[in-house]
Structures are given as C-alpha cells and as structure tokens.
C-alpha positions in Angstrom: 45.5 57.2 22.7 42.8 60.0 22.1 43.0 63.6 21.8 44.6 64.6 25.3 43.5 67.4 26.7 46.8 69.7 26.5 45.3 72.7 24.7 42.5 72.7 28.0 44.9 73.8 30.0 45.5 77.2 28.8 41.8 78.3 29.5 41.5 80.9 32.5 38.5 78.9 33.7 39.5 75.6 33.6 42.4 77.0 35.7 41.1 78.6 38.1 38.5 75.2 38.7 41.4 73.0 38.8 43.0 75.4 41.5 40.0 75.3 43.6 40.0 71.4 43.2 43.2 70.9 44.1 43.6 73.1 47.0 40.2 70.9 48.1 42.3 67.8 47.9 44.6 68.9 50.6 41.5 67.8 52.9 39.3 65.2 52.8 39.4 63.3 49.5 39.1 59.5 49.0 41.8 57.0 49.8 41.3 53.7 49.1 39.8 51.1 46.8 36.5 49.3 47.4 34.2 52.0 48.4 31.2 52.7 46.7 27.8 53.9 46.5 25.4 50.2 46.3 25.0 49.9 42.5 24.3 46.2 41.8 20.9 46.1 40.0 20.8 42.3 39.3 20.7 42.1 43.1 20.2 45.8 44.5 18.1 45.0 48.0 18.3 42.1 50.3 15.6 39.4 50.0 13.4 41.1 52.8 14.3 37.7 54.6 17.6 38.7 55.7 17.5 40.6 59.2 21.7 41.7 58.6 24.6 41.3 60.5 28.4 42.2 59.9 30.1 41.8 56.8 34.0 42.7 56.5 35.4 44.3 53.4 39.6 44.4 52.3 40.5 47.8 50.6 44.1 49.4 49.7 45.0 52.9 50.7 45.4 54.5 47.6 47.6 57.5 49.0 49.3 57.8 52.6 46.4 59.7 54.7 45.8 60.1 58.3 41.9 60.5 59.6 39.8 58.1 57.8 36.4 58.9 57.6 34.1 56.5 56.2 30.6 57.3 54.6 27.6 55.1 54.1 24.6 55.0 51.8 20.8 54.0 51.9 19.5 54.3 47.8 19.9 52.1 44.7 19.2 51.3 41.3 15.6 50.6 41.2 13.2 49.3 38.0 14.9 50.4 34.6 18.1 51.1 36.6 16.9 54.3 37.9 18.8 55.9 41.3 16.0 55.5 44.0 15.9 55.7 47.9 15.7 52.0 49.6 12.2 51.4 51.0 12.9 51.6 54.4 16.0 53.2 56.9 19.0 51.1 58.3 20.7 51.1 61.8 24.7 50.8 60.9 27.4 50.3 62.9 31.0 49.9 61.9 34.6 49.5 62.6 37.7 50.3 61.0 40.3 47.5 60.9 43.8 48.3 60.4 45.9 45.2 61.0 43.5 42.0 60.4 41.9 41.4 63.9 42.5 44.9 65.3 39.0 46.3 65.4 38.6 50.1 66.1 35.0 51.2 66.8 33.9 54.1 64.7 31.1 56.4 65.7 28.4 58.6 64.2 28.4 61.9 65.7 29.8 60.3 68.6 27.2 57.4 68.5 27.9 54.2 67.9 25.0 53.4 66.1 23.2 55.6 63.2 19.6 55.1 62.0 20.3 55.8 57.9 16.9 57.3 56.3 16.2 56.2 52.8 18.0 58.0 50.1 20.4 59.3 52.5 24.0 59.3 52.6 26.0 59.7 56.4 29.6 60.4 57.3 31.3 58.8 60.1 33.3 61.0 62.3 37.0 61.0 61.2 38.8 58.7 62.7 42.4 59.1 64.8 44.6 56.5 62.8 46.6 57.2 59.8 48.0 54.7 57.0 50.3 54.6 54.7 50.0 54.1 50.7 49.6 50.3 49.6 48.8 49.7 52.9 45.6 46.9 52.7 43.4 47.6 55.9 39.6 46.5 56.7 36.3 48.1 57.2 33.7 46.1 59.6 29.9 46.8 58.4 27.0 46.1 60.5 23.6 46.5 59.0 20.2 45.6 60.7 16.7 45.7 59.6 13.2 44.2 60.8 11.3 41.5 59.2 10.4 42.4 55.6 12.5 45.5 55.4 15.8 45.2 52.9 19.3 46.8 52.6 21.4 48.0 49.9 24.1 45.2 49.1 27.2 46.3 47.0 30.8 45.3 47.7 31.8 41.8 46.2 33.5 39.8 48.3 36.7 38.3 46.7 39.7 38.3 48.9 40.4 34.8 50.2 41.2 34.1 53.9 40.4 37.7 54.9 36.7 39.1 53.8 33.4 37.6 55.2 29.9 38.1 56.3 27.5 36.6 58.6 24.1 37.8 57.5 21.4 35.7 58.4 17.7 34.8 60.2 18.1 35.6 63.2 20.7 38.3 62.2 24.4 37.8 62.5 26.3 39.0 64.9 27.5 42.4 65.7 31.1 42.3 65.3 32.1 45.9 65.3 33.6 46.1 68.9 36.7 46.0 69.9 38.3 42.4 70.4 35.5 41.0 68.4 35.9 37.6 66.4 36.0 37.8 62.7 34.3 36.6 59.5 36.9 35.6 57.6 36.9 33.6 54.7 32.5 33.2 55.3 30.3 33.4 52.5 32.9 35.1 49.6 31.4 35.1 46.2 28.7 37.6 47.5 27.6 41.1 47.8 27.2 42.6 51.1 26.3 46.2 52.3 30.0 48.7 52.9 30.7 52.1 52.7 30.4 54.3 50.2 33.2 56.3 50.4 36.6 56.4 52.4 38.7 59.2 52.7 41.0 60.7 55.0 43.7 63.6 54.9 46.9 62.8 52.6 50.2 63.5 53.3 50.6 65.3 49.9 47.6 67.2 49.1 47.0 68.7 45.9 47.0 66.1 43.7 44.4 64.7 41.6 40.9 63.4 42.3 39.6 61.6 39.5 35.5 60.5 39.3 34.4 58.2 37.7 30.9 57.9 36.0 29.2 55.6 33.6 28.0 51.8 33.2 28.8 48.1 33.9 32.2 48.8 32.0 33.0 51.7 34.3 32.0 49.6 37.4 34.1 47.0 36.3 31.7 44.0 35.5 33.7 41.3 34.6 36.5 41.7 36.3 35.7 41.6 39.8 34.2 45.2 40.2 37.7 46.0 39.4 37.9 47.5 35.4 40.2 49.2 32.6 39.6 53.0 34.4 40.5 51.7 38.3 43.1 49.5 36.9 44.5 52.4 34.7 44.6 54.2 38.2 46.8 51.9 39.3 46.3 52.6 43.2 48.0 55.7 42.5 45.3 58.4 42.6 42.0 59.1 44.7 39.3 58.3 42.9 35.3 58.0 43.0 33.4 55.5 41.0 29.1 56.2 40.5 28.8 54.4 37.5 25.5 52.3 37.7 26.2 49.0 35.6 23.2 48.8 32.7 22.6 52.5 33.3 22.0 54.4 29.9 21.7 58.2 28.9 18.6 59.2 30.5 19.7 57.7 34.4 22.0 60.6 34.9 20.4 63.6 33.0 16.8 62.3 33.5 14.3 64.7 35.3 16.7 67.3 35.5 19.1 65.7 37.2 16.6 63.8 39.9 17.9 60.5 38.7 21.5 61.1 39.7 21.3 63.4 42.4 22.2 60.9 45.5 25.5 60.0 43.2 26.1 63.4 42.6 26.2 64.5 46.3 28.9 61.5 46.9 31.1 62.5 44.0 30.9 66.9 45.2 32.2 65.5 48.1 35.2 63.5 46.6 35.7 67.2 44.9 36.9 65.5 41.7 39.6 67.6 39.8 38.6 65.3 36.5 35.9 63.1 35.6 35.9 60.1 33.0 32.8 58.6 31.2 32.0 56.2 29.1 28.3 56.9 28.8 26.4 56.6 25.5 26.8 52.6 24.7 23.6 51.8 26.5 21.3 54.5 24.2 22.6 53.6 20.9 19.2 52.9 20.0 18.1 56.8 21.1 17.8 59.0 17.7 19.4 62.0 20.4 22.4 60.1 21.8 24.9 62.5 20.7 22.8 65.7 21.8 22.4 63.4 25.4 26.2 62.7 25.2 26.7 66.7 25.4 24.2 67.2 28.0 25.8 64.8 30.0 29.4 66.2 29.8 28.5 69.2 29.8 26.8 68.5 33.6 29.5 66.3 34.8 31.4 69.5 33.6 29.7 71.5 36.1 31.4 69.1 39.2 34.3 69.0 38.1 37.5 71.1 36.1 38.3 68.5 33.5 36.2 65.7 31.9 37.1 63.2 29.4 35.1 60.5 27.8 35.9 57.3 25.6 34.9 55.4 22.5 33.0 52.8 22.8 33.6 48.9 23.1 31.6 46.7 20.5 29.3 43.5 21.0 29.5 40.4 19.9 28.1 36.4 19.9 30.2 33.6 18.9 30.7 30.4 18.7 33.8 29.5 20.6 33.9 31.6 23.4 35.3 34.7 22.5 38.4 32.6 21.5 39.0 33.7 17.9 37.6 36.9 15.9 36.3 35.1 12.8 33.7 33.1 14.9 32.3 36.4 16.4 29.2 38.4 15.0 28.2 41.6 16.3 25.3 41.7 18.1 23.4 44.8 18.6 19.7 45.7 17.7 19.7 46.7 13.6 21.9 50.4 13.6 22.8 50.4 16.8 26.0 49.2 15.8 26.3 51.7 13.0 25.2 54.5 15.7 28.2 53.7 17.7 30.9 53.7 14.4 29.4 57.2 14.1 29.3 57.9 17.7 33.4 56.8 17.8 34.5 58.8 14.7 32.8 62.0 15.9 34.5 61.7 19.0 38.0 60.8 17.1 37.2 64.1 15.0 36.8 66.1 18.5 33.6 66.0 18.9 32.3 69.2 16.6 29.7 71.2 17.9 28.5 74.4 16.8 26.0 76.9 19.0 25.8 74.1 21.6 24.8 71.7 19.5 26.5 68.5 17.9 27.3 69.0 14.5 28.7 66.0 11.9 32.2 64.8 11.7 34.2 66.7 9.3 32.1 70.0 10.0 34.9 73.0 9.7 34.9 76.0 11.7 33.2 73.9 14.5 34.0 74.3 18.4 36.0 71.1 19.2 37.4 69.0 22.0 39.4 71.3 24.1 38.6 74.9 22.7 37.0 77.1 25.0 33.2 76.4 25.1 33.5 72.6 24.3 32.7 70.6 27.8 35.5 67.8 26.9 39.1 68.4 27.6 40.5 65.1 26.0 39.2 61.4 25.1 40.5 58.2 25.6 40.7 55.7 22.7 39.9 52.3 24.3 37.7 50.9 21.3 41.2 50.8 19.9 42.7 48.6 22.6 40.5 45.7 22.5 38.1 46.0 19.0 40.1 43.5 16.5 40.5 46.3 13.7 39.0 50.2 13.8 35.1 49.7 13.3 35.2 46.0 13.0 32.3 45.5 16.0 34.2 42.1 16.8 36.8 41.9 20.2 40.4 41.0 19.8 40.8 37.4 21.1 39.9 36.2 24.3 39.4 39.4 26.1 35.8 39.2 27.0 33.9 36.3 27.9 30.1 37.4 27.4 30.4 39.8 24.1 29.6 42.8 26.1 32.4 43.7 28.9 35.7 43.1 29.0 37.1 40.3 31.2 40.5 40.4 33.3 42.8 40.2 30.1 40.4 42.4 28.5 39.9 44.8 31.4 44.4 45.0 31.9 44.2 45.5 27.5 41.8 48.4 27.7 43.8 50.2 30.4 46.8 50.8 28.7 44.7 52.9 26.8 44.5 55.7 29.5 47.1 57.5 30.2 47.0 58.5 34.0 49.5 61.1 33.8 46.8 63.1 31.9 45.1 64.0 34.8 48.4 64.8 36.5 51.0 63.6 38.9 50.5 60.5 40.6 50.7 60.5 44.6 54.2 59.2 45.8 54.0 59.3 49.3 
C-alpha cells in the first residue's frame, strides 16, 4: 500500500470540497457498472456501412437508487488518441430494462427519440423505477445513422444468454418499446454503442463518488473492460471511468484542456468526491513527464476534493507466455524504462515539489504528498502487486498475457493493492 492520504484530511480546503461533494451525492450520482463515455480507439466509429439498430447492455446497480437517468454521448478518440466529436449526429432511442424482457420506454425531454449533435453529450429524463444494490438490470440502445455516416461503439458485450445487438444493412430493428422481442445472446464478443453514464438517486446519499481517469490499464484492457481500480471498487461505490486506453500525458492537459473537455463535462456531473489516475506510463519517453504528471493532478484536482495516483506497471516480452519471470525481458524504448523506476521512487518518496515544481527524490524541505499545496492526497502502490521484485521491469507469473496490461489474475492481484476504504465508507444499502 502507498502513502494514504490521512494527513489530507486535516486541510480546511480539502474539507470544505469534500463537504460540497458529498452533499452532491445525495442527488444524482452514478449507480451502476458498464456505463461509459465511447473510448475504444482500435475500433472508435462504425464502418460507415452499418445503418444501426438496438443493442442491449447488462449492468449492476452499484448502490440502491430510485430515478435512473441515463446519459449518452456523440465524441471519440480520434488519430493519436485525441478526444474528438464524431463526424456526424445520431438519432437514439432507448429503454431501461429491469427484469430481462420488461422493457420501459425512456424519453428525451419527453421525446422518444433525440437527434445527438457531434461532440455532445444528452441526458435522458429520470426515470420512475428504483432498484436495489446488486441488483443486474438492462439498458436497450437504439442508434441510427444514414449511409456513410458512423457511430461511436463502446460497451463490450460479454454476458452470455442476456446481452445482444442487431446492427446491420438495412438497420436492425428498433426494439426499445414496450413488449418488444429481445437480442439476447446475438453477436457477443463485440462493441456496440450504450450510455455513458447511469445514475439515479441513492437511498444513502453522501457517500463517495470516486472518478476514474487514465489509460488502457484504467479502462480495463484485458480483462473484459473490467480492471484492478473497478474491481478494487467492488460494486460498492459510484464511480466514473474516462480513461481513454493508449491515451498519454498530452490527451488530457493538451491545448489547455480542449483534448479532455467532453470527458470532463461527464465526470462534473458524476461530482466525484476523489479521483484516481494512473497517467504517465504512456509519456515515458517525454523529457517533462513529471512536470506533466503535476499538471495533470493538479487539474483533476480542480474537479474533484481528493486525488490519488499510482506507480506504474512494467513491460515485458517473453518467451513462454508470461508463464515464468526468468523468460521475460523488459521492453520499453532505451530509458523509458529507467524513466519509470524514477518516476515510481519519486512518487514512493511523496512526490517532492518545491515552488510548483517537481523536485528529485530525497529533496528535504520539499512540499510532499498530502501537505497543503501538494495536489495528491495519497498514492496507491500497485507496481508492487504484480512487478516480480521492486524495479525489476519483469511481471510476477502469469498475470498478464501481452507484457503490457494486466489479465484477470493480474487485474484481481493489482486490486488488492487499493484500499477502498481510503476514499471512505462503502454504500450498504
């Protein structure tokens, strides 16, 4: 485990933000899993041949909530990974599935279509149902475009018997009406177009929202879009995840902040009372990635009360698979590797920084993970959790399966090494 952030909490400031926070969290504030902005940049858009249709998506309510309200996004990550509005607007309708085969009609400012410009984000009106925590429910997606014009596709579908989509030329069908037929069990293994966000009104407000910002390992690549930070979680908090896989430095604090700005609207509106990021292992090979480490936290500071970030993860090649340690070599471009031994043991030492700026490890008399004027509360140490010794750059057995993320056994290793309780109580009810 990293320095917690223990000493934060005696700042006036940081108190008074995490108030505000959590009195926010007593309204709308997401509740379930599988919602999020379209991030895939291997795929991103549909093929342009693709018209649409309805795709259905399993999630788990993450807290006991009443009102869902379900939000929907037209960007994603364009050339170089950079945030970018899709070519051309969407007409969405959707449906909110509580029991499998129970389909609820949801509207759009009491439409039940909405025309969703590029770059834009839209919210559903809340919805008159309520849930209860561990509950798994359904949301029904219909997306259409015309010939040549493409859609953001996101959510992977992985739930056997109950997910699907019928996307095709001529579209699918619209299955978003009450009594409709469903999709299950068509076409899993792929990414379709789903909301954004969902949240709703819990039972026991004030607790914590935590975002979530960073790269593939953040997202979850490799383990099912699932991850070490939302298996840490544990469906026990509300939680937003922006991270962009492949994403370095420069897509979040690029062009003062024009790069991120669509993400950044989602994750004000999840009102997060802590954020967590892993950003810096894509810019090793940047001579300024520790000044662009600060810059970073200290604007995901600005959104939210409490931020904490993490070592980083090595990368490897081998010759068996991952399956031993002595048949792995680390892989990064010449120093990159050396960059992020030095990026790991100035975050161990607290992350010195003197008059704004970062300053080496060891430094004395230098401003330090949570002391007033320092933008980090608390790190987490996952290098630890899956690197085979400190600073070896080679994974512990078998827990990734391409060098770079880590897999299932890898993902469940890395998450012990956050400590959920950091961020406060979990939601009960």
């Amino acid at each position: 485990m990293g320095i917690l952030d223990v000493p934060a909490y005696s700042r006036a400031d940081s108190d008074a933000r995490f108030a505000a926070a959590e009195q926010l969290s007593s309204f709308f504030v997401p509740v379930a899993t599988r919602a999020a902005p379209p991030f895939q940049a291997t795929i991103g858009l549909s093929d342009g041949v693709i018209l649409g249709g309805t795709a259905k998506v399993a999630h788990v309510a993450v807290r006991s909530f009443s009102t869902p309200r379900l939000a929907y996004s037209n960007f994603y990550p364009a050339a170089g990974v950079i945030e970018a509005d899709t070519p051309n607007s969407i007409t969405v309708r959707a449906a909110f599935e509580p029991v499998s085969g129970t389909v609820i009609p949801i509207t759009f400012g009491g439409r039940r279509s909405i025309v969703i410009e590029p770059g834009a984000t839209v919210y559903a009106d809340p919805l008159g149902y309520d849930l209860a925590k561990g509950t798994q429910f359904y949301t029904r997606t219909y997306v259409e475009v015309t010939s040549g014009q493409k859609f953001p596709r996101c959510q992977y579908l992985v739930t056997a018997g109950t997910e699907g989509h019928n996307y095709g030329n001529p579209i699918g069908a619209d299955l978003t009406s009450t009594g409709a037929a469903t999709v299950n069990g068509q076409n899993l293994g792929t990414r379709v177009f789903g909301p954004s966000m969902i949240s709703g009104h819990p039972i026991d407000g004030g607790k914590p929202v935590i975002g979530l910002a960073g790269d593939s390992i953040v997202r979850g690549t490799g383990d099912n879009d699932l991850g070490l930070f939302e298996r840490a979680l544990g469906n026990n908090y509300s939680f937003m995840n922006v991270a962009f896989p492949s994403e370095n430095m420069s897509g979040w604090i690029g062009s003062n902040g024009l790069t991120r700005y669509r993400r950044q609207s989602l994750l004000a509106q999840a009102g997060p009372s802590h954020i967590v990021t892993n950003y810096t292992v894509n810019s090793l090979g940047q001579s300024t990635f520790l000044t662009d480490a600060l810059a970073i936290w200290k604007s995901l500071r600005r959104m939210a009360p409490k931020v904490h970030a993490t070592t980083l993860t090595p990368q490897t090649s081998t010759t068996d698979a991952w399956a031993t340690v002595a048949n792995q070599t680390p892989s990064r471009a010449a120093g990159d590797e050396t960059r992020r031994i030095e990026f790991n043991t100035w975050l161990r030492d607290g992350a010195p920084i003197s008059a704004g700026a970062p300053v080496a490890s060891g430094t004395t008399n230098a401003t330090r993970i949570g002391a007033t004027g320092h933008p980090l509360v608390g790190y987490f140490e996952v290098a630890d959790a899956v690197e085979s010794a400190r600073n070896s750059g080679r994974w512990k057995a078998s827990l990734t399966s391409d060098g770079i993320h880590p897999n299932t056994a890898g993902a469940i290793a890395a998450s012990v090494a956050i400590d959920p309780l950091v961020f406060g109580p979990i939601s009960l009810a």
